[in-house]
C-alpha positions in Angstrom: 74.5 82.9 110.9 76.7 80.0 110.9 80.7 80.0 111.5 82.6 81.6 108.1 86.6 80.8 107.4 87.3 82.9 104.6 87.0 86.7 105.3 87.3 88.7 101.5 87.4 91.7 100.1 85.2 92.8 97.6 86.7 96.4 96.5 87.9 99.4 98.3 88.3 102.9 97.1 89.7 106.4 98.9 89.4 110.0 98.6 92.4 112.2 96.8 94.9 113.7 99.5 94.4 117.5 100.5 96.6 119.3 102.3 95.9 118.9 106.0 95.4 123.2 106.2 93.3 125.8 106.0 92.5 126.1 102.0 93.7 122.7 101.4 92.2 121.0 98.8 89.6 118.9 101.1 89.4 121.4 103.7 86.2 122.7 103.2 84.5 119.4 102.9 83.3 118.6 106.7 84.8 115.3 107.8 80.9 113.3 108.1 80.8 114.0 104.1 84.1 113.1 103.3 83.9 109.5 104.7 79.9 109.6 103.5 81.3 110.1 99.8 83.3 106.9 100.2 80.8 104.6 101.8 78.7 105.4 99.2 81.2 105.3 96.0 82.0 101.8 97.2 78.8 100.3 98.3 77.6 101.5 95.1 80.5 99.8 92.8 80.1 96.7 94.7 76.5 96.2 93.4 74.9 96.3 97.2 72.2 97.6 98.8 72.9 99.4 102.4 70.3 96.8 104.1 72.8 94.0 102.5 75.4 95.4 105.1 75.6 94.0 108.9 77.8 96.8 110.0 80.0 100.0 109.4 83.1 99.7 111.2 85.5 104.0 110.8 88.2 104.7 112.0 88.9 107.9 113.0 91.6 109.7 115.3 90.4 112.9 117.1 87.0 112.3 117.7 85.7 116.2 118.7 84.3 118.7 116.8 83.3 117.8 113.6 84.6 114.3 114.1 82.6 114.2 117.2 79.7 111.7 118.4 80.9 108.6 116.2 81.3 109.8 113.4 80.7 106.5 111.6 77.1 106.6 112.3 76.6 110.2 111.2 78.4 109.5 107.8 76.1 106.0 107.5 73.3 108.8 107.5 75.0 111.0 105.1 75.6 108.8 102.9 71.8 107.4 102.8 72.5 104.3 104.0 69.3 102.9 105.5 68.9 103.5 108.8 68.6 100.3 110.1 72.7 99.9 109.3 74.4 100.4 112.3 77.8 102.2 113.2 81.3 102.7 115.4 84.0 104.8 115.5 87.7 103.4 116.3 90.5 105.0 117.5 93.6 102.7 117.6 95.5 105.9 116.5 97.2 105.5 113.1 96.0 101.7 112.7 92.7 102.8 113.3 90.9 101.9 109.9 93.0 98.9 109.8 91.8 97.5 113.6 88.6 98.4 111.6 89.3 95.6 109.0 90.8 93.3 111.6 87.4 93.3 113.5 85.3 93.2 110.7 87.5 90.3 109.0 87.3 88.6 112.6 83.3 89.2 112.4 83.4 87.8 109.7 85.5 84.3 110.2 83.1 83.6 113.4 80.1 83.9 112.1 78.8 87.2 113.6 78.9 89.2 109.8 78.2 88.4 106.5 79.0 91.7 105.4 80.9 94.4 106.5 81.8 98.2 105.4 85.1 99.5 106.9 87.1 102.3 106.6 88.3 105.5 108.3 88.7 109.3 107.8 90.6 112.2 109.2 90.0 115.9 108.5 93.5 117.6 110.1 92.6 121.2 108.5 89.5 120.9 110.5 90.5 119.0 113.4 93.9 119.9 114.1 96.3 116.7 115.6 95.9 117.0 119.1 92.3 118.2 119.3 91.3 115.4 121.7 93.8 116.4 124.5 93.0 119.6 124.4 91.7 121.5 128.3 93.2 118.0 129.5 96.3 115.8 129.6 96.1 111.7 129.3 99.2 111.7 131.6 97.6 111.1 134.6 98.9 110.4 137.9 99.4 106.9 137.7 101.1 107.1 134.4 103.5 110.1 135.6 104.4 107.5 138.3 105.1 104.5 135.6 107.3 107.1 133.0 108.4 109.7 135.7 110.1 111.9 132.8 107.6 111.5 130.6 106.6 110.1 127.2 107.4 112.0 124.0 105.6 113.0 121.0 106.1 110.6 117.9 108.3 113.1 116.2 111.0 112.2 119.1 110.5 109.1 119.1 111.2 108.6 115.0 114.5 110.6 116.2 115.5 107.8 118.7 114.7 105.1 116.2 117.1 106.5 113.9 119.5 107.5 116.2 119.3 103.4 117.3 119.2 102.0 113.7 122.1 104.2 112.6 120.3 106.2 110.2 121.8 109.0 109.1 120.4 112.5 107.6 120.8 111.4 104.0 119.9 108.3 104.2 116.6 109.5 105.7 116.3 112.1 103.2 117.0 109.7 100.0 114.5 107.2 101.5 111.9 110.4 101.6 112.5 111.7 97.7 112.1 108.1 96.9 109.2 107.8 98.1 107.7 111.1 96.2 109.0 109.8 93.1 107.7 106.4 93.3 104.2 108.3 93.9 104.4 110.4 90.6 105.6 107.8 88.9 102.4 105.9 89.9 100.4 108.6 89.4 101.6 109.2 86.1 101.4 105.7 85.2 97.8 105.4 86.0 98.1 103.3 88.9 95.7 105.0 91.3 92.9 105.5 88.8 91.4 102.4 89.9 90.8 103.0 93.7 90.7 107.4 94.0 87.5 108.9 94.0 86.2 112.3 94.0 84.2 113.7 95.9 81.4 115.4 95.6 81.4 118.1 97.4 84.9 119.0 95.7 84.4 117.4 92.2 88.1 119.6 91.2 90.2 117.4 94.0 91.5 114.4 91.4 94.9 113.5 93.2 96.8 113.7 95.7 97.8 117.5 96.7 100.8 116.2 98.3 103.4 114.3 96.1 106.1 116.7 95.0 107.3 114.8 91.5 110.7 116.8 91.5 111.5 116.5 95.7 115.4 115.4 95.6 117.6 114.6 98.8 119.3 117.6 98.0 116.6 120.0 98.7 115.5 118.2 101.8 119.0 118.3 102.9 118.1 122.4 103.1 115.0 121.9 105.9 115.5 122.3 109.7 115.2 119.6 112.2 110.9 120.0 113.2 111.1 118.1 116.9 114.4 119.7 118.7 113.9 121.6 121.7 116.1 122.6 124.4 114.5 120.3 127.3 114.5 117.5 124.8 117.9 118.0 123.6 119.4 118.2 127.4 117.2 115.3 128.3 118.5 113.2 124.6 122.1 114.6 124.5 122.8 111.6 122.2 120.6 112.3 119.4 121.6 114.9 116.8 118.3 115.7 115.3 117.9 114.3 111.8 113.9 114.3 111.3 112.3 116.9 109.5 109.1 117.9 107.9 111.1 116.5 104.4 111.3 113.1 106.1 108.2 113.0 108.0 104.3 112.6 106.7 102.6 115.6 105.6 99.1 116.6 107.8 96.1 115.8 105.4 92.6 115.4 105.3 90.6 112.2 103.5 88.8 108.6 103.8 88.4 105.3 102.7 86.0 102.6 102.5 86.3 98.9 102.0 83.4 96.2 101.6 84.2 93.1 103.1 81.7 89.5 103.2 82.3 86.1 103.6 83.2 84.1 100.6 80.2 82.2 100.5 78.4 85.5 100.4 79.9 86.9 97.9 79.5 83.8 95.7 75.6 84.1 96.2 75.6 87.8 95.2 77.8 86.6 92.2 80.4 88.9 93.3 84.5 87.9 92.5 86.7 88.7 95.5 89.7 90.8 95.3 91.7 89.5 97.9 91.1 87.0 101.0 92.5 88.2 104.5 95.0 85.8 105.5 96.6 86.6 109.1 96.6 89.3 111.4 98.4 90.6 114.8 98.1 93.7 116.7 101.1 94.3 119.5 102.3 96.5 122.2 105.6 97.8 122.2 107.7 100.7 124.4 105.8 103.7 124.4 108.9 106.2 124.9 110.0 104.7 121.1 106.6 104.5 120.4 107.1 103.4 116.4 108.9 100.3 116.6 105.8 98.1 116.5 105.6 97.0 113.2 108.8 94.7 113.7 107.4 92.5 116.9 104.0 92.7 115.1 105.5 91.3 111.9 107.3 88.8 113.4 104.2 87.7 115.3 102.4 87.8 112.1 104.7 85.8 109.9 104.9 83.1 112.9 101.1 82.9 112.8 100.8 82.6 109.0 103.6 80.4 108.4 105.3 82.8 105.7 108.3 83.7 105.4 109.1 87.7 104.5 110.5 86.4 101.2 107.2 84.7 100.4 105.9 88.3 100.5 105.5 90.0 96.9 104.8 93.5 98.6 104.7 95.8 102.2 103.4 98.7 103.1 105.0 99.9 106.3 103.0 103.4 107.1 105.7 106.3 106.4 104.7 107.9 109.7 108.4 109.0 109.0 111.4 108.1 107.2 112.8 106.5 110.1 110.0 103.6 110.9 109.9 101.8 107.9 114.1 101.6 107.3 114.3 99.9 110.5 111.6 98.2 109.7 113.3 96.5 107.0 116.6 96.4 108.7 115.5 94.6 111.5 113.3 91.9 108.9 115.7 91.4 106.2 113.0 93.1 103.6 113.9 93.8 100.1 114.0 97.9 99.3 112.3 97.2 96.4 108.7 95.6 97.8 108.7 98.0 100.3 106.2 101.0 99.7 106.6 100.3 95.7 104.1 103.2 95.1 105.1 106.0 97.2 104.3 105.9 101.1 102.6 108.2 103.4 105.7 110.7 103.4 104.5 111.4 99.6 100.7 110.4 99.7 99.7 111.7 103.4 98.9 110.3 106.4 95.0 111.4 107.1 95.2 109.7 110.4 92.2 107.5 110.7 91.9 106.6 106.7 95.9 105.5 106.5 94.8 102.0 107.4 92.6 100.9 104.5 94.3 103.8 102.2 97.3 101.2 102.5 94.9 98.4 102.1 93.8 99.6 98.7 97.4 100.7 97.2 98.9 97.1 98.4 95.8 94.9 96.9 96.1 97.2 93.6 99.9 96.6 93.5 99.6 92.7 93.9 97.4 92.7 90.8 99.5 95.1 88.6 102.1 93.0 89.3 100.4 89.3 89.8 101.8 89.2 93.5 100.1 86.6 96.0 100.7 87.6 99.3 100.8 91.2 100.7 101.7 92.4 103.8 100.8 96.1 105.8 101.6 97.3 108.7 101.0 100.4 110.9 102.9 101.9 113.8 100.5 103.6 116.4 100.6 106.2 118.8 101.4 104.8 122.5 103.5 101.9 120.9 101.2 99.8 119.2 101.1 98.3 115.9 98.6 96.3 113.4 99.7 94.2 110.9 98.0 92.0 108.2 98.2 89.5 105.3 96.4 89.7 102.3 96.6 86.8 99.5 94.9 88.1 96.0 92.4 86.4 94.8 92.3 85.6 91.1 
C-alpha cells in the first residue's frame, strides 16, 4: 500500500437506544449481535464486500461476560463477515469507538488501510457499569500512594465541575430538558431516519427508548441528588450536590458502525464520501475531575487544525452529564446554539462503547441538514481523558 492523506467516511449508521435494564428495549439482544447487526447494515449500504475490508476496529467498555474475548472479532463472525477479516476490541472508556475512528483514520493516512470498519457497542442491561472491576480494584498500591484519598467515581467529579464553573441546579436542569426536546424535535422531524437501524433480532425497537418529549426543568427540579454520600460530603464540604439522574446520561444498551477508506479508494469503488476526517487529539487531564478533558483536547485540536471554534458550524460534546459540556462551552467561548443541536446523550443515552461514532453519525447528518463544513466531537473519558475530532463534509 502506498502513503494515503485523505482519511473519509463513507456512511455510518447505529442501533435505536434501549434502556440500559432488565426488559429494556435491547436487552434481550446479546451484545455480539447487536454490534453484528450494525457491521452488517452498513457494510451492506456501502456496496462492499467483507473481503474489501482491512480491518474491524469496536469499541467497547466492560469487556466480561457477554462482551468478553474481543468482542469485535466474535461480532465480525456474527455478522458473516469472511473470516479472513480481522478484529480488536478498544477500551478508551467513553471515547472508545471514537479512538476506534482515530486509529482507523490514522491507518488510513499512513498507508497501512485502505479500508476500515469502526464502531463500538455497549450492552449495560447485560453487563452492568462496573462489571470489569468486579472480585478486584484498579487502585493498586502504587496508585493509592499517587492519590492517597482516592479518586472518585464520574458522578463526583461532574459535581466538582459544576461546583468550579458556577453552575447552579437550574441551570443544569434547563440545560438537561433542552436537550430532551431538541431530541423529539429531531425525532419528530425525521432527522434520525437516515442513520438508525433496526435490528434484527428486535425488528419492534425503532427509536430511541430514552428521550422524554415533555421533560421540563421543573420536574427535574423534583429528583434527588444520585452521587451524595456522607464520606463524600465530609470529604467535599464545598459542594452542595446538584447532579442527578435528570442531569446525568441514562444507562443504555446499543452499537454503531462506520466505514471508512482512503479517498482514492473510494473513488475506484465509485463511492461519494460523506465527510473527510480533518484533525484529531486525544489528552490527559486530572483524574480526581476526571471530565474536564474535552477543553485541553479542543484547544489542542483547534491549534493543530488551524480553526478557530467560530469556524465550527456544529459540536457534539458527550452529555456524560449536564455539567461537562456547559463548561465546556464556557471555557471555549462556544455558541449554545451549535452545541448538541439534536439532543445529547442525557436525552439519546450514553451506551458506553457506541457513544463515540453514535456522535459521529448525528454530527455528519447535522452538517448536511444544515450545509455546515466543519464539525467538531468530543468525548470526556473515564481516568481524565478525552478525544476529540474534526470532520469537514464532503459535498
Amino acid at each position: 500500500m502506498s502513503a494515503r492523506s485523505e482519511a473519509v467516511l463513507i456512511d455510518v449508521v447505529r442501533t435505536p437506544v434501549g434502556r440500559g435494564k432488565p426488559g429494556g428495549a435491547l436487552s434481550h439482544v446479546h451484545p455480539v449481535d447487536l454490534a453484528a447487526g450494525v457491521l452488517q447494515a452498513v457494510l451492506e449500504r456501502s456496496g462492499l464486500d467483507s473481503r474489501d475490508v482491512d480491518d474491524v476496529l469496536l469499541g467497547c467498555v466492560s469487556q466480561v461476560g457477554d462482551q468478553s474475548t474481543n468482542i469485535a472479532r466474535q461480532a465480525v463472525l456474527a455478522a458473516g463477515f469472511d473470516e479472513r477479516v480481522p478484529a480488536a476490541t478498544i477500551d478508551r472508556q467513553c471515547g472508545s469507538s471514537q479512538q476506534a475512528v482515530h486509529q482507523a483514520a490514522q491507518g488510513i493516512m499512513a498507508g497501512a488501510y485502505d479500508v476500515v470498519v469502526v464502531g463500538g457497542v455497549e450492552s449495560m442491561s447485560r453487563v452492568p457499569l462496573g462489571s470489569s472491576a468486579s472480585g478486584g480494584s484498579p487502585m493498586s498500591p502504587r496508585l493509592r500512594a499517587r492519590y492517597p484519598e482516592g479518586l472518585v467515581n464520574q458522578g463526583v467529579s461532574a459535581e466538582l465541575i459544576a461546583h468550579r464553573w458556577g453552575l447552579d441546579r437550574d441551570v443544569l436542569d434547563a440545560y438537561a430538558a433542552e436537550s430532551h426536546r431538541r431530541a423529539a424535535d429531531a425525532w419528530a422531524t425525521g432527522f434520525f431516519d437516515r442513520t438508525v437501524v433496526a435490528v434484527g433480532e428486535a425488528p419492534d425497537a425503532v427509536t430511541d427508548e430514552t428521550v422524554r418529549p415533555g421533560t421540563t426543568a421543573q420536574a427535574l427540579a423534583g429528583l434527588h441528588p444520585a452521587f451524595r454520600t456522607d464520606a463524600l460530603a465530609a470529604r467535599f464540604p464545598e459542594l452542595d450536590w446538584r447532579i442527578t439522574p435528570g442531569n446525568s446520561s441514562p444507562l443504555t444498551d446499543g452499537a454503531s458502525a462506520a466505514v471508512l477508506m482512503s479517498a482514492e479508494r473510494a473513488a475506484s469503488l465509485g463511492l461519494t464520501p460523506r465527510a473527510s476526517i480533518r484533525s484529531f487529539a486525544v489528552v490527559g487531564d486530572d483524574p480526581l475531575m476526571m471530565l474536564t478533558g474535552p477543553i485541553p483536547a479542543t484547544r489542542r485540536l483547534l491549534d493543530r487544525s488551524g480553526l478557530t471554534i467560530d469556524d465550527l458550524d456544529a459540536y457534539e460534546v458527550n452529555e456524560a452529564f449536564a455539567s461537562v459540556p456547559l463548561a465546556w462551552a464556557a471555557e471555549l467561548g462556544a455558541d449554545p446554539a451549535k452545541l448538541n443541536p439534536r439532543g445529547g446523550a442525557i436525552a439519546l443515552g450514553h451506551a458506553l462503547g457506541s457513544s463515540g461514532t453514535r456522535l459521529l453519525g448525528t454530527l455528519v447528518d447535522h452538517l448536511d441538514a444544515v450545509g455546515g463544513r466543519y464539525g467538531l466531537q468530543t468525548m470526556c473519558e473515564g481516568g481524565g481523558m478525552a478525544n476529540a475530532m474534526i470532520v469537514e463534509r464532503l459535498g
